[in-house]
Z-matrix of the N, CA and C atoms (Angstrom, degrees):
N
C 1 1.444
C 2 1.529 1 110.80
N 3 1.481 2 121.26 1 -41.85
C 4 0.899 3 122.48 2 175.89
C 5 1.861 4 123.42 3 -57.48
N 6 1.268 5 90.64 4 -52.39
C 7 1.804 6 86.97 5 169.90
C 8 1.469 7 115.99 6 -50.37
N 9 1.350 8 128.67 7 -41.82
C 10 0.989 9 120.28 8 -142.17
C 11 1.993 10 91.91 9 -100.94
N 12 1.215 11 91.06 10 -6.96
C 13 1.955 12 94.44 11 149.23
C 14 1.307 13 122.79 12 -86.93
N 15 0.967 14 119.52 13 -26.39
C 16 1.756 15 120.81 14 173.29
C 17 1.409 16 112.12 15 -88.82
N 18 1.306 17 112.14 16 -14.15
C 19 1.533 18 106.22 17 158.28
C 20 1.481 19 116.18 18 -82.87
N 21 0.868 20 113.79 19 -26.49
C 22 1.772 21 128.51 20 -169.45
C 23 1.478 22 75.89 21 -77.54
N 24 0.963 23 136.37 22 -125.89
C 25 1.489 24 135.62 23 173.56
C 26 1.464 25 128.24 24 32.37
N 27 1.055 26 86.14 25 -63.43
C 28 1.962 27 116.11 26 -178.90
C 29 2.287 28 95.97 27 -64.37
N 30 1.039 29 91.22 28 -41.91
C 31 1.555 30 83.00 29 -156.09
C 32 1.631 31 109.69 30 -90.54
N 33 1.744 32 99.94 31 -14.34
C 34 1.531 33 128.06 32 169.41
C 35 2.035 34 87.62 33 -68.00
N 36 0.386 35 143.03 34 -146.23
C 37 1.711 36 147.84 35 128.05
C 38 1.693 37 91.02 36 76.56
N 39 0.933 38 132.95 37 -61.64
C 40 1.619 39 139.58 38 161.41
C 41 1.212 40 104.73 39 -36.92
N 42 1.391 41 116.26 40 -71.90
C 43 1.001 42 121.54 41 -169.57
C 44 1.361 43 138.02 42 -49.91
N 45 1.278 44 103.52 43 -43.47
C 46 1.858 45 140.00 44 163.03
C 47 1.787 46 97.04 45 -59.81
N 48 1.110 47 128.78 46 -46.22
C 49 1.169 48 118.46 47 -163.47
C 50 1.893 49 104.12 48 -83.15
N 51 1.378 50 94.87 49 -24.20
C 52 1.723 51 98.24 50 -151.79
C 53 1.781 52 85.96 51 -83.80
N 54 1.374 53 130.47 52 -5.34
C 55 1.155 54 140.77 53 -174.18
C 56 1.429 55 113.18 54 -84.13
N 57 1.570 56 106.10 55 -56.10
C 58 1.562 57 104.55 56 167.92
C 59 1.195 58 106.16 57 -67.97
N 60 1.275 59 148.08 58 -16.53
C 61 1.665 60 119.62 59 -159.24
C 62 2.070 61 87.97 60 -85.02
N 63 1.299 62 108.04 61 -26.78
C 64 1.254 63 121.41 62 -177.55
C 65 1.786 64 110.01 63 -55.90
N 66 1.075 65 86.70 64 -57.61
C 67 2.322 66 90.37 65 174.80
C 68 1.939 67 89.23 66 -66.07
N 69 1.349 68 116.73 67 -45.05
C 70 1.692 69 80.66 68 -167.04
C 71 1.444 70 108.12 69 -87.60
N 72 1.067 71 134.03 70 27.13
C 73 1.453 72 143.38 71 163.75
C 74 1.450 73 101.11 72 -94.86
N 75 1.287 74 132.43 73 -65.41
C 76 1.312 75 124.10 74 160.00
C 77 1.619 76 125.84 75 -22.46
N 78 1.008 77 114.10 76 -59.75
C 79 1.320 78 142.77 77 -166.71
C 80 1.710 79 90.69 78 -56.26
N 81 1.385 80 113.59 79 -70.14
C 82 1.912 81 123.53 80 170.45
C 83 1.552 82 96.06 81 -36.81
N 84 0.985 83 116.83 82 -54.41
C 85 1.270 84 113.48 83 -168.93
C 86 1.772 85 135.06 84 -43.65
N 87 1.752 86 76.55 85 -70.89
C 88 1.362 87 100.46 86 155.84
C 89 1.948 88 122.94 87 -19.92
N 90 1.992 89 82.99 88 -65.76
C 91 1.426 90 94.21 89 -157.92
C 92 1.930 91 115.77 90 -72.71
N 93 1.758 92 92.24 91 -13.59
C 94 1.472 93 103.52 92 -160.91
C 95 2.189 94 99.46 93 -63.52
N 96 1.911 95 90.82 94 -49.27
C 97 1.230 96 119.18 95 170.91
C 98 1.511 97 102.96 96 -33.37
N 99 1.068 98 122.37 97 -85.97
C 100 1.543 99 133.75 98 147.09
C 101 1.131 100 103.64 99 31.94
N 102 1.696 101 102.90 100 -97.73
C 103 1.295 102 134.62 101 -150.48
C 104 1.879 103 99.54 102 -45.62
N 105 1.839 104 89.04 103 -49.03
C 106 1.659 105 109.35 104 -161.68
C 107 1.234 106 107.01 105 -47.61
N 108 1.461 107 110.96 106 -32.44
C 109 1.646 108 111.16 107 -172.10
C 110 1.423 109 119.96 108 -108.43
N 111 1.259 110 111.57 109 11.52
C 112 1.269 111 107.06 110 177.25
C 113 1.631 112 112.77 111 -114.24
N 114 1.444 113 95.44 112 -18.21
C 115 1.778 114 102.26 113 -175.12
C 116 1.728 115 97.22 114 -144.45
N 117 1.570 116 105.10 115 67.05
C 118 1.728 117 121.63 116 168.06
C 119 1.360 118 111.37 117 -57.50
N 120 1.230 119 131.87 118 -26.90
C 121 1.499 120 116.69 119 -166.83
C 122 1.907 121 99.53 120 -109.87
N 123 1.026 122 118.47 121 16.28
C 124 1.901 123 121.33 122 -155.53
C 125 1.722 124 77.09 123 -97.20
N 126 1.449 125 96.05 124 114.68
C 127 1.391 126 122.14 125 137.23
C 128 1.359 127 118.70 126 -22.65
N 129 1.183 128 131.63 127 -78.40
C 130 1.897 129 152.75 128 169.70
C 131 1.335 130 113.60 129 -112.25
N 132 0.731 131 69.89 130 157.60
C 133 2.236 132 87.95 131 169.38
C 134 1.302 133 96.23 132 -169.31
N 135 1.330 134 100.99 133 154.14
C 136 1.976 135 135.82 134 156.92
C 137 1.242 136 108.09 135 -136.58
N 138 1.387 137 117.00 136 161.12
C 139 1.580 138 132.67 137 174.05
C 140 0.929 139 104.94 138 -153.50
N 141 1.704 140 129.79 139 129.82
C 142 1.021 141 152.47 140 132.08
C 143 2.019 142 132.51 141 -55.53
N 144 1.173 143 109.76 142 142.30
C 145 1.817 144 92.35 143 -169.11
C 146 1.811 145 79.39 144 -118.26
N 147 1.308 146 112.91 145 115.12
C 148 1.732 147 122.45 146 170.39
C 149 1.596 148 98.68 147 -57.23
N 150 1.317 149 113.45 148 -64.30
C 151 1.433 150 126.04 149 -159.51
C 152 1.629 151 107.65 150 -136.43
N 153 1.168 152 105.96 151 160.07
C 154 1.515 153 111.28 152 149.82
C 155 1.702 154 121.11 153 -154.67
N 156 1.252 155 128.11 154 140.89
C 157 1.205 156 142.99 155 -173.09
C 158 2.172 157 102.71 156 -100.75
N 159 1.326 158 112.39 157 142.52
C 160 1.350 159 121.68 158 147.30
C 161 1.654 160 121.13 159 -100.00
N 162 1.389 161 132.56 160 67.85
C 163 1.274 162 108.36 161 -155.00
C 164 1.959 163 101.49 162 -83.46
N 165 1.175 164 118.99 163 11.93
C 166 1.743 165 132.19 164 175.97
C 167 1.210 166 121.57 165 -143.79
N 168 1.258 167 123.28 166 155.85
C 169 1.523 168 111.68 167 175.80
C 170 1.897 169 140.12 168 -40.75
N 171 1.669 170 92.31 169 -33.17
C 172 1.438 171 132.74 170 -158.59
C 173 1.214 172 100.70 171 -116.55
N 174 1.327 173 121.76 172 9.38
C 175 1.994 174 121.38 173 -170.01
C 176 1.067 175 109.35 174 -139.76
N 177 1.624 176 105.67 175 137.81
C 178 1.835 177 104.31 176 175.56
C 179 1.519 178 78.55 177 -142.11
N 180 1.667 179 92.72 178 136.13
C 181 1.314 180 94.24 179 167.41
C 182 1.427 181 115.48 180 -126.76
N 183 1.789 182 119.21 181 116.73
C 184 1.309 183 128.47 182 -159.14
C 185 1.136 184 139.12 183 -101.25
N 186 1.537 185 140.48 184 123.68
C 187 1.154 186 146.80 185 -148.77
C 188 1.602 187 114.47 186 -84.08
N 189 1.318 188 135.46 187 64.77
C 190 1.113 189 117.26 188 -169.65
C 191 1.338 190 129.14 189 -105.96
N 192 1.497 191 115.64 190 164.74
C 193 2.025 192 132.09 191 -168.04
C 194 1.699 193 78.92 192 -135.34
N 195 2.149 194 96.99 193 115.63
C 196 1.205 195 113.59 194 -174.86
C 197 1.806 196 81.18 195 -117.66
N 198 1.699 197 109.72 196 119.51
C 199 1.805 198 96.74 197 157.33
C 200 1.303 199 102.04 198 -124.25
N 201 1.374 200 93.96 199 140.38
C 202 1.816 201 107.26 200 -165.53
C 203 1.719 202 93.87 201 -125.72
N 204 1.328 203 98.11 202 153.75
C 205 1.455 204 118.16 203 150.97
C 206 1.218 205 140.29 204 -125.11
N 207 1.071 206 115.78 205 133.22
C 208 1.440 207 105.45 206 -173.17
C 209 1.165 208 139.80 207 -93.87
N 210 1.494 209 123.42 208 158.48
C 211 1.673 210 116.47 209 -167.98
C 212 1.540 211 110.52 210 -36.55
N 213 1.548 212 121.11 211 -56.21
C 214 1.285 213 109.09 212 -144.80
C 215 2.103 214 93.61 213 -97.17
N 216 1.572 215 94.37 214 13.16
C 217 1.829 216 74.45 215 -158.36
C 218 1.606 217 84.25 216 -124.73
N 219 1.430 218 112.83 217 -178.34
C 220 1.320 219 123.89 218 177.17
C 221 1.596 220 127.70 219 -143.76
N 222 1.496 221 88.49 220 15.97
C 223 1.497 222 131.27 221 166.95
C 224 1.376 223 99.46 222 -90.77
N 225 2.057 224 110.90 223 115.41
C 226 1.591 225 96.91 224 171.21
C 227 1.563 226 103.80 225 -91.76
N 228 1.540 227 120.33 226 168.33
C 229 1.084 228 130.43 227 162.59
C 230 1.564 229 123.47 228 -103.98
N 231 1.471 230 116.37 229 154.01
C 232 1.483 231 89.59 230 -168.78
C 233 1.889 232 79.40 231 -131.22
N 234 1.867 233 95.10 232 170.43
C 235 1.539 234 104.98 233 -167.22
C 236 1.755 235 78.03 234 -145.77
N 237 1.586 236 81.70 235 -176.87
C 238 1.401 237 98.45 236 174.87
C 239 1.460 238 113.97 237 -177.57
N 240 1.359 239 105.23 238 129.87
C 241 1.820 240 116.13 239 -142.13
C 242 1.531 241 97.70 240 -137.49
N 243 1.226 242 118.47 241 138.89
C 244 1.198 243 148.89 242 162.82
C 245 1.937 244 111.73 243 -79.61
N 246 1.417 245 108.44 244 95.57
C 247 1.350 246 96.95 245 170.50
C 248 1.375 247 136.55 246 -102.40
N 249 1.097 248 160.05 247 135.97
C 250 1.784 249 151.45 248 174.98
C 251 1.104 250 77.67 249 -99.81
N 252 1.289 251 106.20 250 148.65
C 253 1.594 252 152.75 251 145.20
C 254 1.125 253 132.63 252 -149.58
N 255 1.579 254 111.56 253 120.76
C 256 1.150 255 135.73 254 -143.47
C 257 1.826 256 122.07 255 -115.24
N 258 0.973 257 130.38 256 58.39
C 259 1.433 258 131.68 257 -159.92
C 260 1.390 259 123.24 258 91.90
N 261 1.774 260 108.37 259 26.78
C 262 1.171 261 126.41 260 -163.19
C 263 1.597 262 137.85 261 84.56
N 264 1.654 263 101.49 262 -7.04
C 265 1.102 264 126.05 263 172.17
C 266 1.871 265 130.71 264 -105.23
N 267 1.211 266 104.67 265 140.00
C 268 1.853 267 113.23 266 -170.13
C 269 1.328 268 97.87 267 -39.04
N 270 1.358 269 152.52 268 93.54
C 271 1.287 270 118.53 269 170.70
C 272 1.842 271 106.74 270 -94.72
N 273 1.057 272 126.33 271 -20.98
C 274 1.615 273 112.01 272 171.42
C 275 1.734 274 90.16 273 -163.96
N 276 1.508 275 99.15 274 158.36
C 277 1.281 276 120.60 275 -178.53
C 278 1.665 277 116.49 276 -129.42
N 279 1.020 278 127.97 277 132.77
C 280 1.278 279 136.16 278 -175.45
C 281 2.203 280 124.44 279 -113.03
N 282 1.059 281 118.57 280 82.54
C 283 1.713 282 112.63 281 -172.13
C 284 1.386 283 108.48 282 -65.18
N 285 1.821 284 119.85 283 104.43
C 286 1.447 285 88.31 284 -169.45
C 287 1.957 286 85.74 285 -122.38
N 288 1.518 287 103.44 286 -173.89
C 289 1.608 288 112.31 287 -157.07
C 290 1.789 289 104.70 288 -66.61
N 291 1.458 290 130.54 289 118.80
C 292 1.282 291 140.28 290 144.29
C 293 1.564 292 106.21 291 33.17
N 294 1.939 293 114.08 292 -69.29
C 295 1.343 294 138.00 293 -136.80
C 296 1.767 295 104.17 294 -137.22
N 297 1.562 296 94.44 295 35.42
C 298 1.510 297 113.05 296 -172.79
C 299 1.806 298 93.47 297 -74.92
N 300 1.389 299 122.91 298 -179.79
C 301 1.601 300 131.18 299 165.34
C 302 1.443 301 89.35 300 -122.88
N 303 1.550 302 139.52 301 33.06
C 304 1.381 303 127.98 302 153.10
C 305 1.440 304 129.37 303 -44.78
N 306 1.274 305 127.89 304 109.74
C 307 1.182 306 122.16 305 -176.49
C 308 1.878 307 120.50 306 -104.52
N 309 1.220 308 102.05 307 -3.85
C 310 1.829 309 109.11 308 -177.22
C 311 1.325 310 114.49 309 75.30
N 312 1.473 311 121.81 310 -3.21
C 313 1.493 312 102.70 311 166.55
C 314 1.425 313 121.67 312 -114.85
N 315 1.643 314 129.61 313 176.31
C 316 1.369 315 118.87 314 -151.50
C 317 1.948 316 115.17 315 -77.41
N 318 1.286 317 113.37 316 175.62
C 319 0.968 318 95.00 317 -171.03
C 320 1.766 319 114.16 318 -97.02
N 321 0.908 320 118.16 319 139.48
C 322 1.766 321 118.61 320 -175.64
C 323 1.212 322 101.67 321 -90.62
N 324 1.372 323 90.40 322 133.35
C 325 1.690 324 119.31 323 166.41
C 326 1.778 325 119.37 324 -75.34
């Protein structure tokens, strides 16, 4: 009886894990999409995620360092964007300053 609880367990536990790698695969996704439409002509890009917040079940809200290059240059540029995503989807985007103290969580009263 006992094994066949530590397998139950074991495959519970898989499962749970094989789920998150699934939201942060989404999440790449999301951001790759992102990238595509915000910097169409960039040679390269990378992104970094500083932080991220869940402030809802269905919400991550993400801290990102976008460095792009561009077609004609070989100088990258770097940004830095505030994302919601909402059930796996872009729901709003925010460009805020390089050398901001943004931290992704809400603000206290």
């Amino acid at each position: 009886m006992s094994a066949r609880l530590a397998l139950s367990c074991l495959l519970i536990s898989l499962w749970l894990t094989s789920s998150a790698f699934a939201a942060s695969d989404d999440i790449a996704t999301v951001i790759e999409v992102f990238m595509a439409k915000q910097f169409p002509g960039a040679h390269s890009h990378m992104w970094v995620i500083n932080n991220t917040d869940r402030p809802g079940m269905n919400e991550v809200v993400v801290d990102l360092n976008a460095i792009v290059v561009p077609q004609a240059s070989h100088e990258a540029n770097e940004s830095r964007f505030l994302l919601l995503i909402v059930e796996g989807r872009l729901a709003a985007t925010q460009n805020i300053p390089l050398d901001s103290k943004t931290d992704c969580k809400p603000e206290s009263a």
